[in-house]
C-alpha positions in Angstrom: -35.2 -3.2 -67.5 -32.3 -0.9 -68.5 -28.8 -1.7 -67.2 -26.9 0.9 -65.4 -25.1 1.7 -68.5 -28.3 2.5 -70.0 -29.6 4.9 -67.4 -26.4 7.1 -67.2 -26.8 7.5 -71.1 -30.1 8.4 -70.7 -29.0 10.8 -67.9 -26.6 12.7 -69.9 -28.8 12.8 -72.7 -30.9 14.8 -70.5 -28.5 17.2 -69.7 -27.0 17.9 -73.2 -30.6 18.6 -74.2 -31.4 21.5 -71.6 -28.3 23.0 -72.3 -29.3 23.4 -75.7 -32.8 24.6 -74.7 -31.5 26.9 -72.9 -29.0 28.3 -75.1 -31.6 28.5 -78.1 -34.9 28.3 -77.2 -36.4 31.6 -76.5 -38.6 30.8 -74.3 -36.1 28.4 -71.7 -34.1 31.4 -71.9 -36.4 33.4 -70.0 -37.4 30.9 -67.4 -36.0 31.7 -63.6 -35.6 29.9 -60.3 -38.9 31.9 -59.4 -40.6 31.2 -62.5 -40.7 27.5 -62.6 -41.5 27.4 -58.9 -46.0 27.3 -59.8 -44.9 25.1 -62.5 -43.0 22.6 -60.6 -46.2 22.3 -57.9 -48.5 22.1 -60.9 -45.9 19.0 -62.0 -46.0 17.4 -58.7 -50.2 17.3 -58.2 -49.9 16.4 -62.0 -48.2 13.1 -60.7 -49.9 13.2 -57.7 -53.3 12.4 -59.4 -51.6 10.0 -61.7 -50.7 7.9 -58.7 -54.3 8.4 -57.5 -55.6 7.3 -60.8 -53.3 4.0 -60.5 -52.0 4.8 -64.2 -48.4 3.7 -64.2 -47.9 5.1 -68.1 -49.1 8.6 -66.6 -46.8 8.5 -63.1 -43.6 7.6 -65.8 -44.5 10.4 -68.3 -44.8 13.2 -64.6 -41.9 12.0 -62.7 -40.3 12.8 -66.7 -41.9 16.3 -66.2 -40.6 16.5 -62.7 -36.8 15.6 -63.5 -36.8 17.7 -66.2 -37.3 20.7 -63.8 -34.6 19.2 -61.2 -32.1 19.4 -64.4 -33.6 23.7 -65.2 -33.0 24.3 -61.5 -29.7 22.8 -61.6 -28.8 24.1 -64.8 -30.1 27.3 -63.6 -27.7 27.3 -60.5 -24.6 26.3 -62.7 -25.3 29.2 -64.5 -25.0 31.5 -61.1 -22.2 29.8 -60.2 -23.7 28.6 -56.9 -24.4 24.2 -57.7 -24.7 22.4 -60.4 -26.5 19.1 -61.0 -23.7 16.9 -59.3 -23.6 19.0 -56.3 -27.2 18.5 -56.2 -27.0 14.7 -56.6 -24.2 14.7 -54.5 -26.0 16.5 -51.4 -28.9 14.0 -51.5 -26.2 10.9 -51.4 -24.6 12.4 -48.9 -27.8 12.8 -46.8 -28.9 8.9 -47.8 -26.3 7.7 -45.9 -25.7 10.1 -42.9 -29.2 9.1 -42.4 -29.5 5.7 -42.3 -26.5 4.4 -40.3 -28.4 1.3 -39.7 -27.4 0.1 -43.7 -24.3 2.3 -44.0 -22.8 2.0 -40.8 -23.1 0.0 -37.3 -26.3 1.2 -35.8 -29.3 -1.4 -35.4 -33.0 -0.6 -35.8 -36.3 -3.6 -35.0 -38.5 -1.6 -36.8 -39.5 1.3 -39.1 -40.7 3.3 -36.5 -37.4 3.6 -35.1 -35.9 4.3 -38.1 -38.2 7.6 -37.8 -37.2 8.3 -34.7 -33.7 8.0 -35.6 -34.2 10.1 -38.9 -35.5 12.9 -36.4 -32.6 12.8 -33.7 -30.3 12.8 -36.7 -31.5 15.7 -38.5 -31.4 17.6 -35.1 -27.9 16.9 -34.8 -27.6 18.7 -39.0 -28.5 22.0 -36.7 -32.4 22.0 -36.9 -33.4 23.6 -33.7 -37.3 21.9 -33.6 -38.2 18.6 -35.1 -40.9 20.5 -36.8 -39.0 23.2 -38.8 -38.4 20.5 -41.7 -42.5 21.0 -42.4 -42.7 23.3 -45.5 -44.9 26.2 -44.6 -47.0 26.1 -48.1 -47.8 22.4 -47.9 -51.6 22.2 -48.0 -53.2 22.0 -44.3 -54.1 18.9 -44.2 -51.0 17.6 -45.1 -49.3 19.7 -43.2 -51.0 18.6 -39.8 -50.1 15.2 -40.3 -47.0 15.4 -41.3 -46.4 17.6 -38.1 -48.1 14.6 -35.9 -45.6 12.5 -37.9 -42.7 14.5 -36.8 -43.9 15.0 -32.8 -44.6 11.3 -32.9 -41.0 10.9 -33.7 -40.1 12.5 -30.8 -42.3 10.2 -28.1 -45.1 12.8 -28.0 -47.8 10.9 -29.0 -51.0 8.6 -27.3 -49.7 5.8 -25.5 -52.3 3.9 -27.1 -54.5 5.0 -30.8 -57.9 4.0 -29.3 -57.1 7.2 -26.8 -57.4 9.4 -29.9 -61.7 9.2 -29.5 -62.1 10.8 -26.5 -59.9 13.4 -28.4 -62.2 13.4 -31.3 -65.5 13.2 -29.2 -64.6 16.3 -26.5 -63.3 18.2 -30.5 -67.1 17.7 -31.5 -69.0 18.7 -28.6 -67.4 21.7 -28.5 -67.9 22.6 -32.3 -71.3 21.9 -31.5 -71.2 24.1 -28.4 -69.3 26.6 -30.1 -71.7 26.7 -33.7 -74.6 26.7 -31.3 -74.1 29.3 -28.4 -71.0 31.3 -30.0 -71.2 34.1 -31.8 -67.7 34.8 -32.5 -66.7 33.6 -35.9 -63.1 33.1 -35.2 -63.7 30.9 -32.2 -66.2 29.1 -34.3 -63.1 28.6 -37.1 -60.9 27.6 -34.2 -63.1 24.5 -33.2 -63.1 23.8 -36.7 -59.6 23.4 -37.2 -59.5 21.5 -33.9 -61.4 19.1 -34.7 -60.1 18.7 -38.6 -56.5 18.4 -36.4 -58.1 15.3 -34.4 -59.5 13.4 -37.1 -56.2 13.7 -39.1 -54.2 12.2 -35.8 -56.8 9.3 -35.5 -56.2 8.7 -39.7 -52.3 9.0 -39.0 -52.9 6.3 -36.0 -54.6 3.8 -38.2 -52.4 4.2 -40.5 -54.8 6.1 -43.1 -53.3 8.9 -45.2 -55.9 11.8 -44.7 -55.3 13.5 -48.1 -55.6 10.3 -49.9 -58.6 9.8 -48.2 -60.2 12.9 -48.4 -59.2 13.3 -52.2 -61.3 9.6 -52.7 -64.3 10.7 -51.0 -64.0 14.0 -53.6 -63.9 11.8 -57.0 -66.7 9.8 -55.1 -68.8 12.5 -54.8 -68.0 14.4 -58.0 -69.1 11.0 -59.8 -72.5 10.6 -58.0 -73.3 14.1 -58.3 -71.9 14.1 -62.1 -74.9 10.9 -62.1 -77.3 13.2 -59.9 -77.1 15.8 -63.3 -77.6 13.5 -65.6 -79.9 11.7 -64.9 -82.0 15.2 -64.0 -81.4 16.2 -67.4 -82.5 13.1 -68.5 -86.0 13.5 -66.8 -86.2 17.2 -68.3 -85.7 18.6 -64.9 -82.4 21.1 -63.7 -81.4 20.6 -60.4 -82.9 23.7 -59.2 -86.7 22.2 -59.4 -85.8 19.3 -57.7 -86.6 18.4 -54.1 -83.9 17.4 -51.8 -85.8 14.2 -51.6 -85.7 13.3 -55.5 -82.1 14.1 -55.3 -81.6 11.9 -52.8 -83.6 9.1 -54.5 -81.3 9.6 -57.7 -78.1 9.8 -55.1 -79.1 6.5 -54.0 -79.3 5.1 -57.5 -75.7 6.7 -58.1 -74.3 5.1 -54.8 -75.1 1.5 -56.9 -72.8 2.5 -59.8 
């Protein structure tokens, strides 16, 4: 691997580069703080399914993508006059160590858990006024809810034991059922919905199963039996459309085998 030496080359040689994009190319020129903001997120799912996919060539070749647009932002703000790459550098150094005074400083932790805990209590102390205003309010859903169960956890609310979570999950259900059978109101109906979703993402967080990760698996799963379902339809002569649900499922079954 590269030395230190190397890295810090490789660093600058970044920087010199988007100051020259953006003092000739057209088209860096233009770009604003509000511009590159869809771009970024496009970056970071970019990377995200590259880490999904396992492909270590791809997750280099995004997180490439993805510091480039740390230097436009910071380049961006030098040119404001409000921060500048080593301010933003310097921030997040700054924040690694106030945050973990159990390796810069005297404090002892047993366990990850309680380095969480401790993350929380510190960040309160930085002025945030509720353990859950760190949770971005675009994040996705999904990963919203359990990063918010995360951050409550942190805080001792939470099941005394993960196995409690069921009962949870079971009394969600019965009353989605209740609700989809006998109500007649959609938004309650939505509301069960989301109740429910809510529970099965605390039972993943309490097993220690990432709920996006999961959810996105059981997505390429199904997008590469059904892909086989279409197939192998077309290979018979036959669309979808003229098909029973019970030769589908017949050719499902064949795809589950793949």
């Amino acid at each position: 691997m590269h030395s230190t030496e190397e890295k810090l080359k490789a660093f600058e040689r970044l920087l010199e580069i988007m100051d020259e994009l953006r003092e000739k190319c057209p088209w860096d020129r233009e770009q604003t703080l509000e511009s590159l903001r869809n771009l970024t997120i496009e970056e970071t799912y970019e990377l995200a399914d590259a880490i999904m996919d396992q492909d270590l060539e791809e997750i280099r070749k995004e997180l490439g993508d993805l510091m480039l647009h740390i230097v436009f932002y910071s380049k961006i703000g030098s040119e404001k006059g409000v921060f500048d790459i080593a301010d933003v550098i310097d921030g997040i150094n700054k924040k690694l160590i106030f945050r973990h005074p159990h390796v810069f400083g005297e404090r002892k932790v047993k366990d990850s858990v309680e380095v969480i805990e401790n993350w929380e209590e510190l960040k309160m102390k930085e002025g945030n006024r509720s353990v859950l205003s760190g949770v971005p309010i675009s994040l996705p859903a999904m990963i919203k809810s359990h990063r918010i169960q995360d951050k409550a956890r942190a805080v001792g609310f939470d099941w005394d034991y993960r196995e409690q979570v069921w009962d949870k999950v079971i009394e969600e259900i019965n009353e989605v059922k209740d609700e989809l059978i006998n109500g007649n109101q959609k938004e309650k109906m939505e509301e069960e919905i989301g109740d429910l979703l809510f529970s099965i993402v605390n039972a993943a967080r309490l097993y220690d199963i990432e709920p996006e990760t999961a959810l996105e698996r059981t997505n390429r799963k199904f997008i590469k039996r059904f892909k086989y379902l279409e197939a192998r339809a077309a290979e018979m002569g036959r669309s979808l459309k003229e098909m029973n649900l019970d030769e589908m499922e017949s050719i499902w079954q064949e795809a589950k085998t793949i």
